[in-house]
C-alpha positions as CSV (number, residue, x, y, z in Angstrom):
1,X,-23.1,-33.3,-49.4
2,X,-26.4,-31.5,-49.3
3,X,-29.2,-33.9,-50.9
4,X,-32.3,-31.6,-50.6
5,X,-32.0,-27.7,-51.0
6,X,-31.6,-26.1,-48.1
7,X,-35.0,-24.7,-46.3
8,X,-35.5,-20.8,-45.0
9,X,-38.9,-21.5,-43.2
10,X,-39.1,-21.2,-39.6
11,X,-39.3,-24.7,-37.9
12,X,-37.8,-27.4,-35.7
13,X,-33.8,-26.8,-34.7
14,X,-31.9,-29.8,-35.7
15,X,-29.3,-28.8,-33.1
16,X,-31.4,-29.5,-30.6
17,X,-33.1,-32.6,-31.9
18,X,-29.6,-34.4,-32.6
19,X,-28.7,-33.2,-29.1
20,X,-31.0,-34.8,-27.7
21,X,-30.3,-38.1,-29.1
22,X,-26.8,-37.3,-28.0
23,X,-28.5,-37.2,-24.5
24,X,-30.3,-41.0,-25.4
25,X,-26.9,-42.1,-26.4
26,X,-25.4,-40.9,-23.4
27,X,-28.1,-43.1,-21.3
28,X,-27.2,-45.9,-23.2
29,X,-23.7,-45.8,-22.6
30,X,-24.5,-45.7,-18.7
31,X,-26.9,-48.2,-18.9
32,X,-24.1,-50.5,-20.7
33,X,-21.4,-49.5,-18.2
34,X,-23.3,-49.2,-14.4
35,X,-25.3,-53.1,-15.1
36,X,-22.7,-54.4,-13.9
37,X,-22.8,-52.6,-10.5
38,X,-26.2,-53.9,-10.1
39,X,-25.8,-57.4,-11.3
40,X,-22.3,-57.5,-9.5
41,X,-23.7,-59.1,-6.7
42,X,-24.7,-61.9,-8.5
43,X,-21.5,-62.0,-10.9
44,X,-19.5,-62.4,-7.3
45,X,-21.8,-65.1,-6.1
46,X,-21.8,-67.2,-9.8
47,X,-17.6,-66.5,-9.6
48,X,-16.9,-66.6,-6.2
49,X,-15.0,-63.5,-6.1
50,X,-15.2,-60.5,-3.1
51,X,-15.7,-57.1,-3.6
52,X,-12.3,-56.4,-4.4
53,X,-11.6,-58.5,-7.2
54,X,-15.1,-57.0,-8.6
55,X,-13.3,-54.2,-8.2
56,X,-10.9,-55.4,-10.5
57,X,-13.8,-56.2,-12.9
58,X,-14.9,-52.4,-12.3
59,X,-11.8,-51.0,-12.8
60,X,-10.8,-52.7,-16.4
61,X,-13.8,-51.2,-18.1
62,X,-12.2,-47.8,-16.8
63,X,-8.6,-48.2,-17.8
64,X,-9.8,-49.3,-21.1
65,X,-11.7,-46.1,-21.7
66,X,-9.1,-43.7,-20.1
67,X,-6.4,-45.1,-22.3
68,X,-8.5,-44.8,-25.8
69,X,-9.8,-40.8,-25.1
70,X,-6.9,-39.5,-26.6
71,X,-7.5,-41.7,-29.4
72,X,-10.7,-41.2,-29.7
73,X,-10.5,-37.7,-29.6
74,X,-7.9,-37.7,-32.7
75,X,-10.4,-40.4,-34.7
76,X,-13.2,-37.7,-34.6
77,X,-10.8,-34.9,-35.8
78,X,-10.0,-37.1,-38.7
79,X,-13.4,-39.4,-39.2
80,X,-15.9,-37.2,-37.7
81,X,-18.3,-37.5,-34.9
82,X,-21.5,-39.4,-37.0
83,X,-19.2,-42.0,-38.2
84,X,-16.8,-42.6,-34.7
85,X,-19.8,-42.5,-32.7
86,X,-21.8,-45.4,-34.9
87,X,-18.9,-47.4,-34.8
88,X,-18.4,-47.2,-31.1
89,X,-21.9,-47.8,-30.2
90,X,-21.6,-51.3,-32.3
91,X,-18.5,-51.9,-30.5
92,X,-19.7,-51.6,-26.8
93,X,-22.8,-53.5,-27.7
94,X,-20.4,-56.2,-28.9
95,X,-18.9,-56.2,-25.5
96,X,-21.7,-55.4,-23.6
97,X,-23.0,-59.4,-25.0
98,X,-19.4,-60.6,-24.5
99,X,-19.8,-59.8,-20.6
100,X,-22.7,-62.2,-20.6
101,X,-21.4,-64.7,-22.0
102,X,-17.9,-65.8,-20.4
103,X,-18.8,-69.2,-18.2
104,X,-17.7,-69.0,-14.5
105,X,-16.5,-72.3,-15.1
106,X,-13.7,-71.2,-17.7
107,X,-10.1,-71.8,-16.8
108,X,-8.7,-67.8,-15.9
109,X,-12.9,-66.8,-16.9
110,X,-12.0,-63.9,-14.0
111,X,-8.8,-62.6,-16.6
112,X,-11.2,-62.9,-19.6
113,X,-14.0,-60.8,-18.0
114,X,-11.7,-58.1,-16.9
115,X,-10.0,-57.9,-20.8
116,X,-13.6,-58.1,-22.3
117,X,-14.6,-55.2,-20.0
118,X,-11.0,-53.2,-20.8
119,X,-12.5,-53.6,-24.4
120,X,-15.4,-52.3,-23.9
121,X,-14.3,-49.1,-21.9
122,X,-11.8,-48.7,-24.8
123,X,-15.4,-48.7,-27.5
124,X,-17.0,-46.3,-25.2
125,X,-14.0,-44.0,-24.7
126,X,-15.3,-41.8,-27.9
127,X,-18.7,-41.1,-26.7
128,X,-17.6,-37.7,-25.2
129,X,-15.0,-36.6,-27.3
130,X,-17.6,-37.1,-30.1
131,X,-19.9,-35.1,-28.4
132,X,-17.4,-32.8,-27.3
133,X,-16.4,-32.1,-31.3
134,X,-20.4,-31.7,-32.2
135,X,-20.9,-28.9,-29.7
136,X,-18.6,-27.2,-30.6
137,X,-19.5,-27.4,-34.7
138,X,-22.7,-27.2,-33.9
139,X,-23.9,-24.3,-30.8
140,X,-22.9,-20.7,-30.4
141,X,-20.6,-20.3,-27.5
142,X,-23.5,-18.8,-25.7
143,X,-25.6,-21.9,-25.9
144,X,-22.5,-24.5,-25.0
145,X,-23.4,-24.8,-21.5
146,X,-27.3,-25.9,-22.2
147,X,-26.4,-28.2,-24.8
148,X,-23.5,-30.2,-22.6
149,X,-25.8,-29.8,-19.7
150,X,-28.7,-31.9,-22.1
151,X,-26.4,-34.8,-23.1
152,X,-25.0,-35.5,-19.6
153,X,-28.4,-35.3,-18.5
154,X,-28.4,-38.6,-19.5
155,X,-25.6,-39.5,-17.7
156,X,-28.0,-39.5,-14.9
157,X,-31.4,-40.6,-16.7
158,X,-29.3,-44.2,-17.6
159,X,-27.8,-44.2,-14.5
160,X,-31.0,-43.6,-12.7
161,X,-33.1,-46.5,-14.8
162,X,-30.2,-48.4,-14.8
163,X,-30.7,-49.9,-10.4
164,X,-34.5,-51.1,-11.1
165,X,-34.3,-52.0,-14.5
166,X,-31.7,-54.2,-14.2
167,X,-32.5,-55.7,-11.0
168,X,-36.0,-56.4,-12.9
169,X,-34.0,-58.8,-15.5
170,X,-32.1,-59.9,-13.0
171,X,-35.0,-61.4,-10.7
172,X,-37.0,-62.7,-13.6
173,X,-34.2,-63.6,-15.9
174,X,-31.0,-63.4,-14.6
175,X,-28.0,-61.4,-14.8
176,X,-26.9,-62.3,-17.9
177,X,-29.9,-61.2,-19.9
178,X,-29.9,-57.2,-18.4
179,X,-26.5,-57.3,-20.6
180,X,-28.3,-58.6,-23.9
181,X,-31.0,-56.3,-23.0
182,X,-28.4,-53.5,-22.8
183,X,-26.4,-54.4,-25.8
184,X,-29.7,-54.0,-28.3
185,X,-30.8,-51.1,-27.1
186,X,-27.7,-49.3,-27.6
187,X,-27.6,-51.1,-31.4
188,X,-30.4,-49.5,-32.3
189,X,-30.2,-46.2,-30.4
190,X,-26.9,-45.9,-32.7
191,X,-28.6,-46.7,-36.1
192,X,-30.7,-44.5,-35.6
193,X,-27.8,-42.2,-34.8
194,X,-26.3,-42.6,-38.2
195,X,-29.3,-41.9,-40.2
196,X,-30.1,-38.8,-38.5
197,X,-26.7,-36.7,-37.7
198,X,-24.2,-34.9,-39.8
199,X,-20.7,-33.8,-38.6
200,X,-21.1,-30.0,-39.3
201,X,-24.4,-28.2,-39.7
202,X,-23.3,-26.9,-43.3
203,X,-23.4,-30.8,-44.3
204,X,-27.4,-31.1,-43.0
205,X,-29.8,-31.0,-45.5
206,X,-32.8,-30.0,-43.1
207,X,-30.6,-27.0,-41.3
208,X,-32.5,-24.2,-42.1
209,X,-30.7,-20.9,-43.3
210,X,-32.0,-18.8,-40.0
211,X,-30.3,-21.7,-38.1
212,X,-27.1,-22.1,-39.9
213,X,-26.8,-18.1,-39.0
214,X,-26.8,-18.4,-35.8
215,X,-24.3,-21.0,-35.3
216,X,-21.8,-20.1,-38.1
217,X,-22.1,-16.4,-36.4
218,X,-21.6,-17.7,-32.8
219,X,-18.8,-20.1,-33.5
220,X,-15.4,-19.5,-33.1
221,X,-13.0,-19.0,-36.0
222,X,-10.6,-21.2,-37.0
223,X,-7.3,-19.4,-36.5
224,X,-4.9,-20.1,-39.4
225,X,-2.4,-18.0,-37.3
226,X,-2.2,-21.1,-34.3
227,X,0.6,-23.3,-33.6
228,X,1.8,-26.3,-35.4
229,X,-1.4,-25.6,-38.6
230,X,0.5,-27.2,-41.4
231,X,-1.5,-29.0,-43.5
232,X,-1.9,-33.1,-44.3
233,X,-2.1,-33.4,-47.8
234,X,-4.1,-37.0,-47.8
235,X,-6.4,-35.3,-44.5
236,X,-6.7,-31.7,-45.4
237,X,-6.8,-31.8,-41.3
238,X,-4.4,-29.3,-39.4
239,X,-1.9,-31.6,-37.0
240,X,-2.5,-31.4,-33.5
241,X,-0.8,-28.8,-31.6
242,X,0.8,-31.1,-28.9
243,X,3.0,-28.8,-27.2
244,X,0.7,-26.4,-26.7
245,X,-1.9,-28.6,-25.3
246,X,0.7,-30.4,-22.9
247,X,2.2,-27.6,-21.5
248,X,-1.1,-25.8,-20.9
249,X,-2.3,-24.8,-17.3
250,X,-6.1,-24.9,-18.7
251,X,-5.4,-28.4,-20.0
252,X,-3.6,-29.5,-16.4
253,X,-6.3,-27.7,-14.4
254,X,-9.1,-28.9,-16.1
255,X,-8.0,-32.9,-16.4
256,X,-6.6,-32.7,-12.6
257,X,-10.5,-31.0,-11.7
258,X,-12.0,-33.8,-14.0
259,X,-9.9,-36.7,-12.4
260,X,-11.6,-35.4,-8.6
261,X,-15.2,-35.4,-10.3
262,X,-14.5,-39.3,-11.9
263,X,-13.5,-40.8,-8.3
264,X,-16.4,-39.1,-7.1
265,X,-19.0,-39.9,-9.3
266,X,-17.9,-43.2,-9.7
267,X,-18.7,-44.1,-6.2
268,X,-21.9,-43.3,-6.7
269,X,-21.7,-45.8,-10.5
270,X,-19.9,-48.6,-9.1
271,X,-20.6,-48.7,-5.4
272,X,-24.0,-47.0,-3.9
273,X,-25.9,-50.0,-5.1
274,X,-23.6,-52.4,-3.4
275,X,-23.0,-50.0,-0.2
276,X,-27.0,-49.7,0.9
277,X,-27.6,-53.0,0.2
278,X,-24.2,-54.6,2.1
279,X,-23.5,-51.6,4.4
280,X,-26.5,-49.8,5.3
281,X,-28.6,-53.4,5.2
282,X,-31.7,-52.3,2.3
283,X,-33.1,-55.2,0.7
284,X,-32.2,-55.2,-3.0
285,X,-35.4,-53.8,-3.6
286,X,-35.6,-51.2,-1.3
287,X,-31.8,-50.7,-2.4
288,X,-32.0,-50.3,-6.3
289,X,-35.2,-47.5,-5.3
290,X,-32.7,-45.4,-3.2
291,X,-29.8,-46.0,-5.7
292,X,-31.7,-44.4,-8.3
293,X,-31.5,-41.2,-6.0
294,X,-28.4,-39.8,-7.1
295,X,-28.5,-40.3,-10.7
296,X,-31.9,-38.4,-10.5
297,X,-30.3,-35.8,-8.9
298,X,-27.1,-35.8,-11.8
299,X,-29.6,-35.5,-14.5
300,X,-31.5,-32.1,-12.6
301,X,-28.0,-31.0,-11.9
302,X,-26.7,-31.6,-15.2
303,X,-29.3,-29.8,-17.4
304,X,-29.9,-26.9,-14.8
305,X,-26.1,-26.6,-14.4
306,X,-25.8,-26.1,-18.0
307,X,-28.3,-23.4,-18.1
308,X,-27.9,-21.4,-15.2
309,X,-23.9,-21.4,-16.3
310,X,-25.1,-19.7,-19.8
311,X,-27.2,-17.2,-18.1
312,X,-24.4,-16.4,-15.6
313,X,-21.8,-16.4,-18.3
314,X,-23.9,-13.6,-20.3
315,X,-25.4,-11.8,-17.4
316,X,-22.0,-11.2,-15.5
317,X,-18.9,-12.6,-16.9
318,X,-17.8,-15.8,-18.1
319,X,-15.0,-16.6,-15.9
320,X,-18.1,-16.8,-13.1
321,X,-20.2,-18.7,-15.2
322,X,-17.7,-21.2,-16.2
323,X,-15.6,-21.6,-13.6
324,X,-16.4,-20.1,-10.4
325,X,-20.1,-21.8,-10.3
326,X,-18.4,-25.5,-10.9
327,X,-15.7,-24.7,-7.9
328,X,-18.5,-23.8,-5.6
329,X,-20.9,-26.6,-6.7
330,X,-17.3,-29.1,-6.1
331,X,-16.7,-27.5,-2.5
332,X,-20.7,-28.0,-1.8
333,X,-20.1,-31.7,-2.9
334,X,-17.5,-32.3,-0.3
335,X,-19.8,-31.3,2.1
336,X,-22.7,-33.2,1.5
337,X,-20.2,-36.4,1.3
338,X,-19.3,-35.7,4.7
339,X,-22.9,-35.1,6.1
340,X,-24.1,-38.6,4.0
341,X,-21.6,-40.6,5.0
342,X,-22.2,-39.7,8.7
343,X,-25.8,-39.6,9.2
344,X,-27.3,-42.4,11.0
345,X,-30.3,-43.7,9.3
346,X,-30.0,-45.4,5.8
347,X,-32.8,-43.3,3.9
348,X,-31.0,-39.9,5.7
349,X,-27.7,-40.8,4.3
350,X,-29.0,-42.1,0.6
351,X,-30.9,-38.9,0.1
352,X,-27.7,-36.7,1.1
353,X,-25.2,-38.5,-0.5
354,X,-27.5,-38.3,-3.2
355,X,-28.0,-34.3,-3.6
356,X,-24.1,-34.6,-3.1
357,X,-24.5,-36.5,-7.0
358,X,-26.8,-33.6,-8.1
359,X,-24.4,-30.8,-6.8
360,X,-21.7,-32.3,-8.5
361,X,-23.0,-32.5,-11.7
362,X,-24.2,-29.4,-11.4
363,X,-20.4,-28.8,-12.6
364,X,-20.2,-31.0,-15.5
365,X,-21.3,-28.9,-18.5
366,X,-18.9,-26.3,-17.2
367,X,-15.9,-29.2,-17.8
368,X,-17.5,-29.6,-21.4
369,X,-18.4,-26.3,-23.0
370,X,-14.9,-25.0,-21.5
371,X,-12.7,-27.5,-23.1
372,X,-15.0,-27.1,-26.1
373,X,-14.5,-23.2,-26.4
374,X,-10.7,-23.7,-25.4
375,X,-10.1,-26.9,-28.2
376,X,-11.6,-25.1,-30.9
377,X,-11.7,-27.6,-34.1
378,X,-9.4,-29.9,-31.6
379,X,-12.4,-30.2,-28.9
380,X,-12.5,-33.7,-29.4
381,X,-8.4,-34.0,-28.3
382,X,-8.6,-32.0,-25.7
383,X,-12.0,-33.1,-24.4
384,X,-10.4,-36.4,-24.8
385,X,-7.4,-35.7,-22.6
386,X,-9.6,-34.0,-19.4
387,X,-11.9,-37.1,-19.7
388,X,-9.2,-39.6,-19.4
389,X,-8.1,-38.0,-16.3
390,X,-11.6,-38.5,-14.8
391,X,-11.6,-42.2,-15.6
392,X,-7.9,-42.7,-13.9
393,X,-10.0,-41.0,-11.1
394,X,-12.7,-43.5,-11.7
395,X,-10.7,-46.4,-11.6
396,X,-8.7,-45.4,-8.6
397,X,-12.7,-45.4,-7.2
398,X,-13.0,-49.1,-8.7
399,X,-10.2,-50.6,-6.8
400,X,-9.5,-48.2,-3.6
401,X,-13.0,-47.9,-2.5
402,X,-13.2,-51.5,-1.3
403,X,-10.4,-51.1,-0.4
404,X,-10.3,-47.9,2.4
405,X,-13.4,-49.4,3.5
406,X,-12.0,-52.4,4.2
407,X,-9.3,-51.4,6.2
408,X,-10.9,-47.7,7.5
409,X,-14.5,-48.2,7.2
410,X,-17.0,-47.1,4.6
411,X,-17.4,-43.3,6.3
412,X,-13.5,-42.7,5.2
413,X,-13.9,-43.8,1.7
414,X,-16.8,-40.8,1.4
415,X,-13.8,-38.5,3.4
416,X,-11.1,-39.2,0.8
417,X,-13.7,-38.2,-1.7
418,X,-14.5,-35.5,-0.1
419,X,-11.1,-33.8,0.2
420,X,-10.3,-34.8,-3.4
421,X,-13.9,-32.7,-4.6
422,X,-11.9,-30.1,-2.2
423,X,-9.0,-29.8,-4.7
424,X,-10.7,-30.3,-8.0
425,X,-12.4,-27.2,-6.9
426,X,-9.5,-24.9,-6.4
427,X,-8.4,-26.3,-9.7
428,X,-11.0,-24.8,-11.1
429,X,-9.5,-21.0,-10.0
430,X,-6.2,-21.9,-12.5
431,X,-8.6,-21.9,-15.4
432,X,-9.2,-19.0,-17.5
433,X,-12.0,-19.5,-19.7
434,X,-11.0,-16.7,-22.4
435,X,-8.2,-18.5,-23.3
436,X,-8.1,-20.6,-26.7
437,X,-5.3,-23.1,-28.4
């Protein structure tokens, strides 16, 4: 409910200021989920545990938060993304404390961390469904691309201050206290959240009329003529057309596609720390400055990708801006894993696996604004449902990684990424971006 008449002056776009918190929560939620990479060293020293059952550790968080993004995705249809999100940031603040706190002495303390860690994947499971649903209320389909591009910048902005940050806390105050560090920040970063964010424009009091035109006028329609659109009396919410999302070849394409990006990237969030520092022999100084290196190239790659995919989408068509751009910048990406993984010197390899990161991301508001423009009023669903396949892909990354290197070496753990970027690529050609549910 409007509080305040609504103002007709020119003036500052709330779409873009809540956006851009969106972007500060999405840095939080990295920083809450990749500390553990960097203090994992240490956690497998205080526990006496190897690299694969840290993997273990690594890989809980994500089958927790591939399991809840269908979930989450149908909590913001029927709650809404202000409320969903608040209560989610809470939650993996909770959790985020909860990690710090389980005693290496505990009987089964290696079972407890991996549930506590499964819990908190399943709090942070709505962060991009939620954001997901407010694009789509809330930009013109012209200006999806910039506005996903913005909040997985910080994907790569908390990933990126994540390595020195934490490995700060760590050498002055331990591991334990980067987690407690982690878990008020994101407190905070969510209140703030709350105070400031609506679910719709129509429902913000400082939307201005000349902004409220634009995105009612560029938004899609609701089609009363869809699929399973009965009506729940206590909800007033249309049920969820679920045979027409799982029989979908957009759906399939775009969650197969997103499963290849997750193992990918996650390499880069669970292992790069660990792999210059153990495998290429940096110091863990030396390592956490090169393991920012990627996530500086996601966040360039993330808010350039979403831009130059607008312009291309207006300027020529938007099949090549939205999905021909992402296959080429996933084919690049195989590439540069190759080249990384094989060049000789340390620094040579960190910076080229690291434009690898940036190239990939390059993709990622392509994933977002087409699942957005596809879902309609059920972006949050099916953003929910692709996002889940890249965190199966994640947490096949957790555990296999070690794993392959173990038995292969470390250069065929960046080929078997490689060739999966390879298909998620040519999954991208299934996907017809006109299409809608």
């Amino acid at each position: 409910m409007n509080i305040l008449p609504r103002q007709t002056s020119p003036g500052l776009r709330m779409r873009y200021l809540l956006v851009t918190w969106l972007f500060v929560l999405s840095a939080v939620a990295y920083l809450d989920r990749t500390n553990i990479s960097i203090a994992g060293i240490q956690i497998g020293k205080e526990f006496g545990i190897d690299n694969t059952h840290l993997g273990w550790i690594f890989s809980s968080f994500l089958i927790g938060y591939a399991a809840f993004q269908v979930p989450a995705g149908l909590l913001v249809h029927r709650y809404g993304t202000r409320l969903v999100l608040t209560f989610a940031v809470i939650w993996w603040g909770l959790f985020t404390v909860l990690t710090a706190i389980v005693p290496p002495s505990m009987s089964g303390s290696i079972a407890v961390l991996i549930f506590v860690r499964f819990l908190l994947g399943s709090g942070e499971a709505a962060m991009y469904p939620a954001t997901s649903q407010f694009v789509e209320r809330w930009f013109p389909t012209k200006e999806r691309g910039k506005a996903n591009g913005i909040v997985f910048g910080g994907v790569g902005v908390g990933s990126g201050l994540t390595p020195p940050l934490v490995t700060a806390i760590v050498l002055h105050y331990g591991w334990r206290a980067s987690f407690w560090f982690s878990a008020f920040v994101g407190i905070v970063a969510g209140a703030i959240w709350y105070i400031i964010a609506r679910d719709t424009p129509e429902q913000h009091p400082r939307v201005r009329k000349p902004e409220l035109d634009l995105i009612l006028d560029g938004r899609e329609p609701i089609k009363p003529s869809a699929a399973a659109i009965s009506q729940s009396p206590a909800s007033g919410k249309r049920t969820v057309p679920w045979a027409r999302i799982f029989t979908s070849k957009e759906v399939f394409a775009l969650t197969s596609s997103y499963f290849a990006f997750g193992y990918v990237a996650w390499i880069f969030f669970g292992w790069f720390y660990i792999y210059l520092a153990q495998v290429r022999g940096l110091n863990l100084k030396t390592s956490a400055l090169y393991s920012m290196l990627p996530f500086v190239g996601m966040t360039i790659g993330s808010l350039s990708g979403g831009v130059v995919s607008d312009w291309v989408a207006e300027q020529f068509n938007l099949r090549f801006g939205r999905c021909i751009l992402p296959s080429l910048a996933m084919a690049c990406t195989a590439v540069l894993l190759i080249l990384g993984s094989k060049a000789h010197r340390a620094e040579m390899a960190g910076v080229v696996l690291a434009l690898g990161a940036g190239v990939l991301y390059f993709s990622a508001s392509c994933f977002w604004a087409v699942s957005a423009n596809y879902g309609g009023e059920y972006a949050g669903v099916i953003s929910g449902m692709m996002n889940m396949g890249a965190q199966i892909g994640g947490a096949c990354t957790a555990s296999l990684t070690p794993l392959i290197a173990a038995h292969f070496g470390w250069q065929m753990s960046f080929f078997v990424a490689a060739l999966l970027a390879i298909l998620g690529a040519l999954a991208w050609l299934m996907v017809d971006p006109g299409n809608v549910l």
